[in-house]
C-alpha positions in Angstrom: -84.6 -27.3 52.1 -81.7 -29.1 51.1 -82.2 -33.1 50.4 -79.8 -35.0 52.6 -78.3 -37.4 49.6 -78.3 -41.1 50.0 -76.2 -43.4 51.6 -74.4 -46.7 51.1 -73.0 -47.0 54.7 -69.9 -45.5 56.3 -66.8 -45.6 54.8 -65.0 -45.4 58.2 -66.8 -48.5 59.3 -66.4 -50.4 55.9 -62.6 -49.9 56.0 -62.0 -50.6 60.3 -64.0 -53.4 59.1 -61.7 -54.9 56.5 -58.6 -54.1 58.7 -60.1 -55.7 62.2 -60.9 -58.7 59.7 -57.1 -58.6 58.1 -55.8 -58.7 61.8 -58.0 -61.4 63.6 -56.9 -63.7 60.0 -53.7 -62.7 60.6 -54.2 -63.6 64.5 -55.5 -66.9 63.8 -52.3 -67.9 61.1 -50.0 -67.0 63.4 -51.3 -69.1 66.0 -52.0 -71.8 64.1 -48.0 -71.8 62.5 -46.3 -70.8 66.3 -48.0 -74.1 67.8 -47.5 -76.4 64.8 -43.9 -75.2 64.7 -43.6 -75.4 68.3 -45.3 -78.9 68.1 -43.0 -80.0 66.2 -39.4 -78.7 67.9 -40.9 -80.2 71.0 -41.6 -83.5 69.3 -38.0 -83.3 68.0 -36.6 -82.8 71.1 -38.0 -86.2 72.4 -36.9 -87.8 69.4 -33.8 -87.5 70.0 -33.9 -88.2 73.6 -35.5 -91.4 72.3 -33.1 -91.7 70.1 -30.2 -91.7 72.9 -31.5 -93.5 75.2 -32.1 -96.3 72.6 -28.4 -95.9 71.1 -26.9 -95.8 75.3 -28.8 -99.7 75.4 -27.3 -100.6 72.1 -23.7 -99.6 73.4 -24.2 -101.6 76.0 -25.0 -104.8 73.8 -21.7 -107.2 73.1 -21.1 -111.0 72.8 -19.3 -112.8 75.3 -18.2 -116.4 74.9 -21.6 -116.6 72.2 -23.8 -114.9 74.7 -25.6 -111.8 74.3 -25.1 -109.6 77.5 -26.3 -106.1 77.8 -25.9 -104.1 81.1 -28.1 -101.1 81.1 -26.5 -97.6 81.8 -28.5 -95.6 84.4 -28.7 -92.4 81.6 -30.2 -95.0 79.2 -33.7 -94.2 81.1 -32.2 -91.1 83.6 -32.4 -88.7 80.6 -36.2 -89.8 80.0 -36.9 -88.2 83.6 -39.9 -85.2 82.9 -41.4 -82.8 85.7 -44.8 -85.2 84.6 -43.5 -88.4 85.7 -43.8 -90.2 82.5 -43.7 -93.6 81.6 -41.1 -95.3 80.0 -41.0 -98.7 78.1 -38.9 -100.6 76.5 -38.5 -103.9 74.2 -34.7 -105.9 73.1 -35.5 -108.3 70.9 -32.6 -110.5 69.5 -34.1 -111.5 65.7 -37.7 -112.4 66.7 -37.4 -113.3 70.0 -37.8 -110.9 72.7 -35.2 -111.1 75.4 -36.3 -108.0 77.7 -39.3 -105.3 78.2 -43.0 -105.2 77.3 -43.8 -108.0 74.5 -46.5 -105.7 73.6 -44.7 -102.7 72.8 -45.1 -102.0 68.9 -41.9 -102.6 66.4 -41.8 -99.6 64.1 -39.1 -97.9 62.2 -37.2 -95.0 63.5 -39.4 -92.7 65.5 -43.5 -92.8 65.4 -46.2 -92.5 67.7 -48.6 -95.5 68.8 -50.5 -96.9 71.8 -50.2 -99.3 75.2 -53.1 -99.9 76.9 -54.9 -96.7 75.2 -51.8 -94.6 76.4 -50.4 -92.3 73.4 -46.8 -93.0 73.3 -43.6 -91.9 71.6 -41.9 -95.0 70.6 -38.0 -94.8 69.1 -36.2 -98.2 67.6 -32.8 -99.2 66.5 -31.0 -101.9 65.5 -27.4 -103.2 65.5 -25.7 -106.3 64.1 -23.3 -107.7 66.7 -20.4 -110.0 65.6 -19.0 -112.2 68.3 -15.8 -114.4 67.9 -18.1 -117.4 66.5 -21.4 -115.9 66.1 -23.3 -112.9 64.7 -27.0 -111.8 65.7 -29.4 -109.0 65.1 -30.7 -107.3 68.2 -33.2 -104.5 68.3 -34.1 -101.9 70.7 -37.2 -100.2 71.1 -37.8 -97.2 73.7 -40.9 -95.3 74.1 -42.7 -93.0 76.5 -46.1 -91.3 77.5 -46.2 -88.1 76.1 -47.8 -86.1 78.9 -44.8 -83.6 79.7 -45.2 -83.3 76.2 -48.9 -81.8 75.9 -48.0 -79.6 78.9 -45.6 -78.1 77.1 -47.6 -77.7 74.0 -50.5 -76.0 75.8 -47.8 -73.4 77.7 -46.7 -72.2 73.9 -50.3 -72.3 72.9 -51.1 -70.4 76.0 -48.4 -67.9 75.5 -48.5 -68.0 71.6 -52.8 -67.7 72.3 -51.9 -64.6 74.8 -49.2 -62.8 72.1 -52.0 -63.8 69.2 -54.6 -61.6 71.7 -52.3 -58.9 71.8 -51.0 -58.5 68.6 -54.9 -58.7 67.9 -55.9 -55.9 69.9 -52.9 -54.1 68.4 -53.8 -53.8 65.3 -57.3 -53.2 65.9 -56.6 -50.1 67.7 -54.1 -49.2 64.6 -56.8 -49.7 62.2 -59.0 -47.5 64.5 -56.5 -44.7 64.2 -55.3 -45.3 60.8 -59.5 -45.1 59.5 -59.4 -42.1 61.7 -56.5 -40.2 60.0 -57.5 -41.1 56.5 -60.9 -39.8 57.3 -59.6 -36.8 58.6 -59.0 -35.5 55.8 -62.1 -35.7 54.1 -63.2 -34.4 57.4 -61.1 -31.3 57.0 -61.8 -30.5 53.6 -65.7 -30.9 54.8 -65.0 -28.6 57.2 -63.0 -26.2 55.3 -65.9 -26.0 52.7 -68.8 -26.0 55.4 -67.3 -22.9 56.8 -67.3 -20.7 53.3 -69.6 -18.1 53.2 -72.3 -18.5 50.2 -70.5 -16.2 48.1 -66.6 -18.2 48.4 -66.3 -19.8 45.6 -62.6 -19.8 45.5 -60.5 -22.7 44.7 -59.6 -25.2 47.0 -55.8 -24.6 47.6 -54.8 -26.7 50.6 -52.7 -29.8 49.9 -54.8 -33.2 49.9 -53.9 -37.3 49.3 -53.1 -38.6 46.1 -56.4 -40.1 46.4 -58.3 -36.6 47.1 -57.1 -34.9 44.1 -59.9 -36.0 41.4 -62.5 -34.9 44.0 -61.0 -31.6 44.9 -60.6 -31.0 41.4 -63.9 -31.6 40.2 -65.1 -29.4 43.1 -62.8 -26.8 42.1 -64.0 -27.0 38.7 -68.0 -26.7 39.9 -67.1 -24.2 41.7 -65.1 -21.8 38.9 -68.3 -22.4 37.1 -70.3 -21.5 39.8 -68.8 -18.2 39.9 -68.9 -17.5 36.3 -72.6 -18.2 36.7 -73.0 -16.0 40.0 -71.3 -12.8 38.6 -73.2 -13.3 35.3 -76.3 -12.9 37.1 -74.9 -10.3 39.6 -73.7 -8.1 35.9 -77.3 -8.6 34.4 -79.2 -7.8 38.2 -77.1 -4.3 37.8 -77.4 -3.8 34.1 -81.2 -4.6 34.0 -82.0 -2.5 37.1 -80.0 0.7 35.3 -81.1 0.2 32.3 -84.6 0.1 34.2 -84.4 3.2 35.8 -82.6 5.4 33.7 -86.3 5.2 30.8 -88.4 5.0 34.5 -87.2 8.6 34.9 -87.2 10.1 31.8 -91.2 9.1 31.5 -91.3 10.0 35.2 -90.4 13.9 33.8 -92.3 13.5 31.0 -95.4 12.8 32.9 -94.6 15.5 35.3 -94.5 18.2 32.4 -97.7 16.8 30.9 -99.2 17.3 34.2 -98.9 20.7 34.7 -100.3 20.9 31.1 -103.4 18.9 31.8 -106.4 20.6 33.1 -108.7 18.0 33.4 -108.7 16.7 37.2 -109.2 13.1 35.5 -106.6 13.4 33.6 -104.6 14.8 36.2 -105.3 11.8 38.5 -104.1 9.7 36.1 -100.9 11.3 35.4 -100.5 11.7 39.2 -101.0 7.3 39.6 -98.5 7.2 36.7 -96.2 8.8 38.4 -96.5 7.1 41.5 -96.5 3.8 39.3 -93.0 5.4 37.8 -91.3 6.0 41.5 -92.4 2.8 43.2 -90.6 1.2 39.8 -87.3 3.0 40.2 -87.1 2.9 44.1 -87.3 -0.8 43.2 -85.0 -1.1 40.9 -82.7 0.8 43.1 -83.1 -1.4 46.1 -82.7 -4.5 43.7 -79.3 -3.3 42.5 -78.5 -2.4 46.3 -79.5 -5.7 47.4 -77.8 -7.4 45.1 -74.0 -5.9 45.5 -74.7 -6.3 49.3 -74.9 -9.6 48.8 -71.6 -10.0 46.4 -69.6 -8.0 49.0 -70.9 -9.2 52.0 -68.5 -12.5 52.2 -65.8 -9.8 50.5 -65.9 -7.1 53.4 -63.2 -4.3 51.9 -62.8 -3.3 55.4 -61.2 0.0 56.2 -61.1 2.0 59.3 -63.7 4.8 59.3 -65.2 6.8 61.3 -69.0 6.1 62.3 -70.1 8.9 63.0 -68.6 10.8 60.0 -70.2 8.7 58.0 -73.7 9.1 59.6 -72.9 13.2 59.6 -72.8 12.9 55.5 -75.6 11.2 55.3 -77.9 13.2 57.0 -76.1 16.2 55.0 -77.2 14.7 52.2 -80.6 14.0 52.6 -81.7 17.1 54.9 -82.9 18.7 51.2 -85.4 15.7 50.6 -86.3 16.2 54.9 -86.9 20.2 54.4 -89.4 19.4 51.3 -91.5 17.2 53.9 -91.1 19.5 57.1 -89.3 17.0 58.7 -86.1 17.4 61.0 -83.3 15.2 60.8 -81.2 15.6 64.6 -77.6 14.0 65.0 -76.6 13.2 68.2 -74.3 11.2 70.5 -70.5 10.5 70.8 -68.0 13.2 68.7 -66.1 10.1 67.1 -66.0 6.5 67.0 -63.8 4.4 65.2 -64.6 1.2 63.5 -63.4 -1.2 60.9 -66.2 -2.2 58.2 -66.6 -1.4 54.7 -67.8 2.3 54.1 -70.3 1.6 50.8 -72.5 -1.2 52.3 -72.5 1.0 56.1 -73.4 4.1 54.0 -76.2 1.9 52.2 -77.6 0.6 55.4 -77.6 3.7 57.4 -79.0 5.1 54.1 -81.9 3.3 53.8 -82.8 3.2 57.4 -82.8 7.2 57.2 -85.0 6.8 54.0 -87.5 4.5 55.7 -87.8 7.1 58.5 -88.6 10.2 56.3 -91.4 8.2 54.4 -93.2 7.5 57.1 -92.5 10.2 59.5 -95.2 13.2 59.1 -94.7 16.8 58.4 -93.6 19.0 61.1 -92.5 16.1 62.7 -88.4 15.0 64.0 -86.1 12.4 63.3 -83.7 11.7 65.9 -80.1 10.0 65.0 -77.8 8.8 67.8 -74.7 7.3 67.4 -73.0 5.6 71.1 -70.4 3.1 70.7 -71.7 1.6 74.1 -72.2 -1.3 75.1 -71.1 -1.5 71.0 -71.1 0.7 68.0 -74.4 1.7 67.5 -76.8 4.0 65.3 -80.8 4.5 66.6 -82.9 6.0 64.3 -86.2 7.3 65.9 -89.1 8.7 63.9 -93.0 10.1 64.8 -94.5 8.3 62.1 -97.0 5.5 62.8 -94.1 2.8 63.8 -94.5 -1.0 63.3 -97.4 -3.2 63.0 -96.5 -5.4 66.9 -97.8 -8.6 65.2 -95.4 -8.2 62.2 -92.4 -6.5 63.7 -90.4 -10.1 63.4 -91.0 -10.3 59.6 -90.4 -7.4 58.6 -86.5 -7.6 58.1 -87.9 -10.4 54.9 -87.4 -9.4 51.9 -90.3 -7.6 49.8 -92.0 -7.7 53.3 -94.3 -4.6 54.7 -96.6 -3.8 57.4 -100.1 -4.2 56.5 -100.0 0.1 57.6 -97.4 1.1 54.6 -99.7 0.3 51.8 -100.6 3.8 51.0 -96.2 4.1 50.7 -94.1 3.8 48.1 -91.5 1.0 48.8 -90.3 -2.3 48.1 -89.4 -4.0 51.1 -86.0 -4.4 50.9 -84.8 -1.3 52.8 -84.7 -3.4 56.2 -83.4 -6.6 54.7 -80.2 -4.6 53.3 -79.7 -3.0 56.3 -79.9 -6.6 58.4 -77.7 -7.9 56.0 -74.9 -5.3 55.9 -75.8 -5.6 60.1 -74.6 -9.5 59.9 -71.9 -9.1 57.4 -70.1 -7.0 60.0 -71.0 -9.3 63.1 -74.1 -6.9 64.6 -77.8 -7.0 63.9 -81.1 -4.6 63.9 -83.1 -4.5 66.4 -87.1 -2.8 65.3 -89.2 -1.6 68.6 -92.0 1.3 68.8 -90.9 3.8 71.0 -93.0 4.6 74.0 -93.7 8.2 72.9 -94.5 6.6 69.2 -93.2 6.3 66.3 -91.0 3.7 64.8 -87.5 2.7 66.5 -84.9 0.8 64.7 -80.9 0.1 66.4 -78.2 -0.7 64.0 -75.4 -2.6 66.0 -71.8 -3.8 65.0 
């Protein structure tokens, strides 16, 4: 079982997190700069309405015969006029003394903001020195007014400015969930493209990647090279070991078979004859080892070629009809004349191979093997055999490797000879199916 490795959050999340926090910052400036800039334009622009209504009053101001007369223009207070009905006040004071307005109303300097009667106002001031034809005086003007059109205003561009803030807000969270999405995506795809390798791919990782990606893919491309160097090693010594096992297994094996025919003692003789036995369970071993193992280095390398099946089946059973007639047993083809397929031809010959074998241990002298090979519903081969057919309770193990019915113990064998078979059966997209056949006897259906 494969540990699931630790974690330290998601990565997606981490980074739509940062970028959702960037945004609603970034909302919140803007807001904050578009309103106290606005603030301050709309401020402005009663200034200097202020500021003209004040210098319209002071226009107005001149000295006749010593006296100080000043008619007011209608636009001195007209262009004060809002949609909010504000207030307007005013103050002329000649030196000290106040000759018109609200007594009230605060002196200041240029343009400032100040208070009648808890009222916020906007209060603008200006003086002028008039020179008559025997006297000169100071007057001073003073304008102000509520500042409710004002704050109406000021909460339309906060409104709209709040509404643009929103947007732009949701904006950019919906680009920081796509842009988390595409960046992910690629480790997503190079997941996937490993994920779908067979357990024998260990080839380089050749599709282009980010910037970012490239120390990663290169240290998995570097695990991987050493993988492989590690995989065929052991694939080289499997083979090397297992010939180098058999080829002394068999020269004892005829050793021991020419000392038995020498022996005349029946103990002796029995000894020679468990040797022996010893000696071919050894090599049929071996041999299944070495078949297993180049089943498995070619099974995610398929040298596929078009063949035909039942050709292939036909030299098979040519070949091991001598090792049938020594045991009185029949090997019968049957079924289509031809079917083509696409598969590789040494692991098909090695399943079919060993499925044959398996029959003609256990089948029984004087006893028949029927082959048929259909191509419906799919390409098929069904070995039948008389012998004493599977276990039922075990017949879903048995494809294990090094498994065997509890009835083959008195058979040589290893237990591989179904697992190759199911393995070169999945390589190619098919299975085996194992079933006792009604008649007896074992029953085993190779599919592609």
């Amino acid at each position: 079982m494969i540990d699931t490795p630790r974690t330290s959050g998601s990565l997606r999340n981490r980074l739509t997190a940062i970028l959702i926090g960037g945004a609603a910052v970034l909302a919140i400036l803007l807001y904050l700069v578009v309103r106290n800039y606005a603030a301050q334009i709309a401020q402005q622009g009663q200034d200097n309405i202020l500021n003209a209504s004040v210098t319209s009053i002071l226009d107005a101001a001149v000295i006749r015969d010593g006296q100080l007369e000043i008619d007011f223009p209608y636009s001195s207070f007209s262009m004060l006029n809002t949609g909010s009905d504000d207030r307007v006040f005013y103050a002329i004071y000649q030196g000290d003394t106040i000759l018109s307005g609200y007594a009230d109303l605060p002196r200041v300097q240029g343009a400032d903001t100040a208070q009648i009667d808890g009222t916020d106002v906007r209060i603008a001031t200006a003086s002028r020195v008039l020179i008559g034809a025997n006297a000169r005086t100071k007057i001073s003007v003073s304008v102000a007014q509520t500042k409710d059109a004002l704050s109406l205003t000021l909460n339309r561009i906060s409104k709209q400015v709040a509404g643009f803030g929103a947007g732009f807000f949701a904006l950019a969270t919906l680009l920081s969930f796509w842009a988390t999405s595409t960046t992910i995506g690629q480790l997503k795809r190079l997941t996937t493209s490993v994920t779908r390798r067979g357990p024998q791919d260990l080839s380089p990782v050749v599709k282009p990647v980010p910037t970012e990606m490239v120390p990663l893919v290169s240290s998995l491309n570097n695990l991987m090279q050493r993988l492989d160097q590690s995989l065929s090693q052991s694939e080289d010594f499997i083979a090397e070991a297992a010939h180098r096992v058999r080829t002394p297994l068999a020269t004892v094996r005829s050793h021991a078979e020419t000392t038995l025919q020498r022996v005349g003692k029946e103990e002796n003789r029995q000894s020679l004859r468990a040797m022996i036995r010893a000696i071919d369970e050894s090599s049929r071993a071996a041999g299944q080892l070495l078949d297993h193992a180049m089943i498995t280095f070619r099974a995610d390398h398929l040298e596929r070629q078009d063949i035909d099946l039942v050709e292939l089946v036909q030299d098979l059973v040519l070949r091991l009809t001598p090792i049938a007639e020594m045991k009185d047993v029949d090997l019968r083809l049957s079924g289509a004349a031809s079917i083509q397929i696409s598969g590789d031809p040494i692991l098909l010959q090695n399943a079919v191979r060993n499925l044959i074998d398996n029959a003609l241990k256990y089948s029984p002298s004087d006893s028949l093997i029927a082959i048929d090979v259909t191509d419906s519903p799919s390409p098929r081969v069904e070995i039948r055999d008389q012998g004493p057919g599977f276990p039922v309770d075990e017949i879903a193990t048995l494809t294990g490797r090094f498994v065997r019915g509890q009835n083959a113990t008195a058979i040589i064998g290893s237990g591989l000879g179904l697992t190759i078979a199911q393995d070169v059966a999945n390589a190619h997209g098919g299975k085996i199916a194992l079933s006792n056949h009604p008649q007896g006897g074992a029953c085993v259906t190779f599919s592609l």
